[in-house]
Structure formats: C-alpha cells, structure tokens
N, C-alpha and C positions, 0 to 999 in steps of 0.2 A: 549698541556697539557700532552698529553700521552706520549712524550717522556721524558718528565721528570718524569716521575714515578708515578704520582699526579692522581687518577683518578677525571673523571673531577665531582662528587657530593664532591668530598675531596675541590677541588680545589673553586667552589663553594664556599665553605661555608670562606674560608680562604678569597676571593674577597669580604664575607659579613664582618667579621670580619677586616679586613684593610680599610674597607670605614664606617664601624660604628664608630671604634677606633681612628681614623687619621682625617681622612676627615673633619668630623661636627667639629670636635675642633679648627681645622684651621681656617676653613669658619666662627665660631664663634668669634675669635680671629685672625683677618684680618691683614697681611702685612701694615705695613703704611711707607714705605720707603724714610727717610728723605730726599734724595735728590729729588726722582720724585715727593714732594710733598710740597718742600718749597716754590714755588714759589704762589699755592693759599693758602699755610698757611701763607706766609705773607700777602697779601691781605686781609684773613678773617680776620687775628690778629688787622689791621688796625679798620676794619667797626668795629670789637666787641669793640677797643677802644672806639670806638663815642660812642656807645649803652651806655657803660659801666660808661662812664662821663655825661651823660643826666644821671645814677643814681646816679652816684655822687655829680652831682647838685642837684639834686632834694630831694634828703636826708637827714636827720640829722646825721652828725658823731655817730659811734658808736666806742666801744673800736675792737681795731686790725682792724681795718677799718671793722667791720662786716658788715655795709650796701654799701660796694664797691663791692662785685663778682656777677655773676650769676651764675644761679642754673640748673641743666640738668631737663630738660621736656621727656615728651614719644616723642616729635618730634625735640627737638633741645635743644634750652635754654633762659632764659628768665630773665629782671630784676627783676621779680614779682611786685607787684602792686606798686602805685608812687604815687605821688598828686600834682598840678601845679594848684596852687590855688583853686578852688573848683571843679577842672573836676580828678578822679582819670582814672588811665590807666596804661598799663604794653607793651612796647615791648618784643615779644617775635621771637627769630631767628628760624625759620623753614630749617633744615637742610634736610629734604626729598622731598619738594617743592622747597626748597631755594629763599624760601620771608622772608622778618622781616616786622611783623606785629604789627601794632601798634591800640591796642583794648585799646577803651572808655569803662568805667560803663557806659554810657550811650548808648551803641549799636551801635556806629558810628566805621570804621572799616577801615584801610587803609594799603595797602601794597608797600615794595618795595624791587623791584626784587636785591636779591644777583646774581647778572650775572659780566661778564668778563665786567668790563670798569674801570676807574680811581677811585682809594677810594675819589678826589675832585667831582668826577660828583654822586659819593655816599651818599657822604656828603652833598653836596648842598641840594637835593630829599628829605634825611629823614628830615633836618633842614628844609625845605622848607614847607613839608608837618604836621611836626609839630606847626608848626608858623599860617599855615591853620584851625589847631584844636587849636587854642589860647594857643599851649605849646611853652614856652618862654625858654628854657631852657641856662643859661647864663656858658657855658665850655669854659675851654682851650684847645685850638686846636693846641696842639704839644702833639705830643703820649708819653705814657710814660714810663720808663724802658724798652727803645730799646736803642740800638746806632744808633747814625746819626739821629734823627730823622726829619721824616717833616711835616711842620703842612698840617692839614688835606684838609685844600683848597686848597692846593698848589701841591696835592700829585699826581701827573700823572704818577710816578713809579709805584706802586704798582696797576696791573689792569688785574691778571689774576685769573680767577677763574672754577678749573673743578668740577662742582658739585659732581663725582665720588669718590674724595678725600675728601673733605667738606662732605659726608655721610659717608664715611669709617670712619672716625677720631669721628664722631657722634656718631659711632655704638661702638668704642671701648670705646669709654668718658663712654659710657650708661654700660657697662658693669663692667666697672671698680668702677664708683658711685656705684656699689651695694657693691663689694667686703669691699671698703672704707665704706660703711655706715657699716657693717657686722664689722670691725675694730671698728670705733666709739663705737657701741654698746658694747662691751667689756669694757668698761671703763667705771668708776664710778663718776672719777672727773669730770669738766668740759671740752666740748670738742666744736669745730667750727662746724657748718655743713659742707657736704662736697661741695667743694667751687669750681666755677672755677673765676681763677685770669685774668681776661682781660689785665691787665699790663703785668704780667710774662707769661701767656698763658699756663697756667697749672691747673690741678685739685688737690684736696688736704684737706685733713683735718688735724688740731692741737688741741692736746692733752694739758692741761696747769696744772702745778703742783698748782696755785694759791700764788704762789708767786710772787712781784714786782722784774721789773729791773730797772737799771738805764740806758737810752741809752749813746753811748757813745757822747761825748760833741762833738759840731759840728754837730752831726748828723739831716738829714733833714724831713721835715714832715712826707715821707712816714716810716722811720725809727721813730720817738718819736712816731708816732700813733703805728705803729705795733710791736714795738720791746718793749713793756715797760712793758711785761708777759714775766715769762720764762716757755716755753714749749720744745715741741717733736712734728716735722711736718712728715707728709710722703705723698706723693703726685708722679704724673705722669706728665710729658712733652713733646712734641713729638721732642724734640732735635731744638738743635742752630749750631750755627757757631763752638761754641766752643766743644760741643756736639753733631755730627751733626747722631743721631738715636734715638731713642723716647727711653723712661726710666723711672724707675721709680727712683723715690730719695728719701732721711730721713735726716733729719737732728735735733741736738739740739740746740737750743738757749735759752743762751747764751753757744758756743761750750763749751760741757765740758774739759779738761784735759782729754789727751790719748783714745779720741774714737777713733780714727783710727783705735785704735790696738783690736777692739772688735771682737770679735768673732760672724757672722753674719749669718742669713739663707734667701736663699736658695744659692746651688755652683749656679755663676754667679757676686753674689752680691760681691762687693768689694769699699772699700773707695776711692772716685778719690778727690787726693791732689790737684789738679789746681781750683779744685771748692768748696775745702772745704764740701763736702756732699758723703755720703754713694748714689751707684748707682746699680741698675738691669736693666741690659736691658730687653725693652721690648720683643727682640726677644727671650731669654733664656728663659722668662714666656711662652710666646708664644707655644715653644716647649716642653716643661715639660710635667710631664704626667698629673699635676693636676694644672691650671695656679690661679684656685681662691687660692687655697693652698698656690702656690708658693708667690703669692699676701700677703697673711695673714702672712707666715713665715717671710716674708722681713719684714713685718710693726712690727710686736709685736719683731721679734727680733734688730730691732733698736731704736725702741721705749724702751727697755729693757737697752741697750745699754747705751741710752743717758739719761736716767730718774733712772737710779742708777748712775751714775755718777756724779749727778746733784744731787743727796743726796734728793729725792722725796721720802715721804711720805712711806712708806713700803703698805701698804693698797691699795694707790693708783697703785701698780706695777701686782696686783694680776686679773688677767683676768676676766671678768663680766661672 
C-alpha cells in the first residue's frame, strides 16, 4: 500500500467504499449464465409444466389465459389455491428446500423432492400422490411451447437438477417481481398481475389499451385466448437456443408499424429482428449503476413505444 502512495487509513476507506458500491449489488443481482444453467433449467421448465397444467385443469378459463401462470412466493412459486371437487389445495415449488408441496385446507400436507432424476419418475410421484389425496386431475402430458417436445412420462432426457441454480434464478425472479409490480403500479388502465409463464418460462406483466383484436385466422387456442386484447408486454427470460443469456424483453401487440425504429432506454436495449421483440440483457442491468432503474427505464420507454404507436388513449400513456 505504501508504495503506491495510498496511506493505508486512505486506502482503507477506498477498500470500504468498493465493496459497499460493487459488491452488494452484484451479490444482489446474481450471474445466471445461460450455458452453465440450461441444463437444470430445462428439467425445472418440465416439473413447472406438470404443476402448471394440474392449474390448468383444475380452473375455469379466464381471458389471456389469466388462471394459467404462477405467481412468486417469499420461497418459490405457487398455483395458488384450486379446487378438485370439494377438497381445495395449492401446490407450491419451494425453490430454497427444493420440495413442491402440495397443501390441503384440510391440514394434510405432502411433499416431493425437486432432486436430479427423470421429469417421468417426477411425474409419476406428484400424479401418484395426488390421486392419494382423491386429486384427479385429467392434463395433457406433451409440454407445451417448446420444440421437440416429449410427453411427460416418457421423459428420461431431461434429469438434471443443481439446486444452486434453481435458487439463483429464484432470487433474481423475487427481485425482479418487485421492480415489474413498481411498473404495473404506474398505470391506470388495466393491467396482468405479474405472471410467471410455465409454457414460455418467463416472468411478465401486460398493460392493455382495452381494445379488441382479431386473432389472425388459423390461429390456435393458445393464440385466440391470449392474443384477442391489444396490449404492451415487458417481461424477463433467462434465454433459449435462440437467445441463449437471460433478458429482459417488450413487445406490442398487435406489432405496431415502425417500432423497431423507437428510440429506447437504457444504452444496452436494442430491437432484435429474428424475434420480433425489443431486448436488454440481463447482464447490462446487472452492471449499471442502478439496475431497478435500468429495469423501469426499459419498461416505460417500450411501453411508450409501442402504446403511441398503437394510437392508446393519451391518459392512458401518462405515468401513475
């Protein structure tokens, strides 16, 4: 220290100031590296399928499929409550334990272990032990909105699971939920809760001018349920094949004319043409000096974007 000039009470307070400034933000806003972590994000992707279609059975349609996602808890995530004929109950994923639990109103309580084995020997356990507590739940067991996909009894690919990752990806969900609920709240019109998509594997909330669409002709269930509002979505994913680094994204629909060419905040964000949607990587937020910011700048200014362009309400464009 002394030979660089620094005396060491100087030098001190510089070691306090780089580890108050850097550090905590980091360790708050964790690495999630799409390669070291596809392989138990596809596994979990699978089990939250099953969870996710045991709500979708068990539900009544709602518009934009609102009773399909689940929702972030202080330990994981959860369908919230169901009903299967007169016994109600909620599975909920424990991403700090890594059990999904499956709780009766009636106090009876049953868990099963999220560990490394086949999403079929996963499948069989929860379907098994539901059938135990008289839950019948009648799904389709092909996953959906993946490629290739395979039904879930058959599935002995996908069977790896490091709980390390599975809480990282928990911890950055929880954090990010807050930022998005802090977005919602800005807006006056009508808005989704903040959702996560067990089909697409993403978190997200949509903004809706309250206008009808018409889906395009041909298009399939999941498309006439959720595409038949025109909105302004902005939402996180931790990356695909195609994508392969977690992001966040925005988009309008139905796409307006010339958003590409918007003008967008924060530097980072830029429109990617192969996917049709506005993108920020997560790691740019990550690094920033203020990533809730960076978060909010991205959302309201694509949101902006795509809801004047879309000729929305004036009133509606105005921040709560």
């Amino acid at each position: 220290m002394l030979r660089l000039g620094i005396p060491p009470t100087h030098m001190d307070t510089i070691v306090r100031v780089i580890t108050t400034s850097v550090t905590p933000q980091l360790a708050e806003w964790p690495e999630l590296p799409y390669e070291a972590w596809a392989p138990t994000m596809e596994t979990l992707h699978m089990k939250l399928q099953i969870i996710g279609k045991i709500r979708l059975a068990l539900t009544r349609r709602q518009p934009q499929w609102a009773n399909v996602p689940l929702y972030l808890t202080a330990r994981g995530l959860t369908t919230s409550p169901m009903w299967s004929g007169r016994t109600g109950f909620a599975i909920d994923v424990d991403l700090i334990d890594h059990d999904v639990i499956i709780a009766l109103n009636d106090g009876r309580v049953e868990r099963v272990a999220l560990r490394a084995r086949p999403v079929a020997d996963f499948y069989q356990e929860l379907i098994g032990r539901l059938r135990g507590l008289d839950i019948k739940p009648e799904i389709t067991t092909v996953p959906s909105e993946v490629d290739d996909p395979i039904p879930f009894p058959e599935d002995t690919v996908h069977a790896t699971y490091e709980p390390e990752w599975a809480h990282r990806f928990w911890r950055l969900l929880a954090r990010i939920d807050l930022v998005l609920s802090e977005h919602r709240g800005r807006f006056t019109g009508r808005a989704s809760p903040v959702s996560f998509w067990w089909g697409t594997f993403d978190l997200s909330v949509t903004r809706y001018s309250g206008r009808h669409v018409e889906p395009p002709a041909g298009a399939g269930i999941i498309r006439r349920v959720g595409g038949d509002a025109e909105a302004v979505c902005v939402g996180f994913w931790p990356g695909n094949v195609a994508v392969p680094e977690p992001a966040f994204f925005a988009y309008g629909y139905p796409a307006p004319d010339g958003i590409q060419a918007a003008t967008i905040n924060p530097a980072g964000a830029a429109w990617n043409s192969a996917i049709g949607e506005f993108i920020l990587p997560y790691e740019a937020v990550r690094r920033s000096r203020d990533p809730r910011q960076a978060i909010l700048d991205f959302a309201e200014s694509t949101f902006q974007a795509g809801a004047t362009r879309q000729g929305w309400d004036p009133a509606l464009l105005i921040p709560y």
